[in-house]
N, C-alpha and C positions, 0 to 999 in steps of 0.2 A: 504494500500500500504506500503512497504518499503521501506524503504532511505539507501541507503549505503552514508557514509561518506567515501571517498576515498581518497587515493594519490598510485600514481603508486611507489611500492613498493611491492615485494613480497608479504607480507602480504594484503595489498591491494587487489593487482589481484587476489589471491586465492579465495577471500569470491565472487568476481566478475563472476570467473568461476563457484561457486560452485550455485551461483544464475540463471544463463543460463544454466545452467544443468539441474537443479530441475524446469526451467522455471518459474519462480517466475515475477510474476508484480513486478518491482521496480525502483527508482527513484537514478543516480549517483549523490551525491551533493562531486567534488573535493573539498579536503582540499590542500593549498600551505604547504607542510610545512618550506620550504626554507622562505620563508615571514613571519614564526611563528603562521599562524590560527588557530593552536590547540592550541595557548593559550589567544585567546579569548575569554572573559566571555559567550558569548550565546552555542560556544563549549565545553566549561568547564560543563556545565551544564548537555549535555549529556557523556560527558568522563569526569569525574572528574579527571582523571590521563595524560591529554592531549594526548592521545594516539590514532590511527588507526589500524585497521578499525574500522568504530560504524555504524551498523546496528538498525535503529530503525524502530518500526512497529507502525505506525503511529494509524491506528485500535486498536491496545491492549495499545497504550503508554506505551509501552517496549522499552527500550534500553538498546543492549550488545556491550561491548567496547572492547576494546586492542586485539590482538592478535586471540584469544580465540575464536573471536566474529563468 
């Protein structure tokens, strides 16, 4: 399955649409980032840059971060 790591943000919604398009299994986990969650340690881990979106594919233990993602 995949995790989107989100906050509604342009970037955000993009990867959200591009997942319901391609119909994808996968799981929203919101990020606040008004409260700062991207810069906590267990998110840091997967974004080392504290950035959104981060898509992780929990099967291959893959994660793509920032922007890009």
């Amino acid at each position: 399955m995949i995790e989107l790591f989100y906050s509604s943000t342009p970037n955000g919604r993009k990867i959200s649409i591009m997942l319901e398009e391609l119909k994808f299994d996968y799981k929203v986990t919101e990020i606040n980032l008004s409260e700062g969650e991207q810069f906590k340690p267990e998110f840091r881990k997967i974004s080392p840059l504290s950035k959104i979106p981060v898509i992780t594919d929990h099967k291959n233990k893959v994660s793509i971060f920032q922007s890009g993602a």
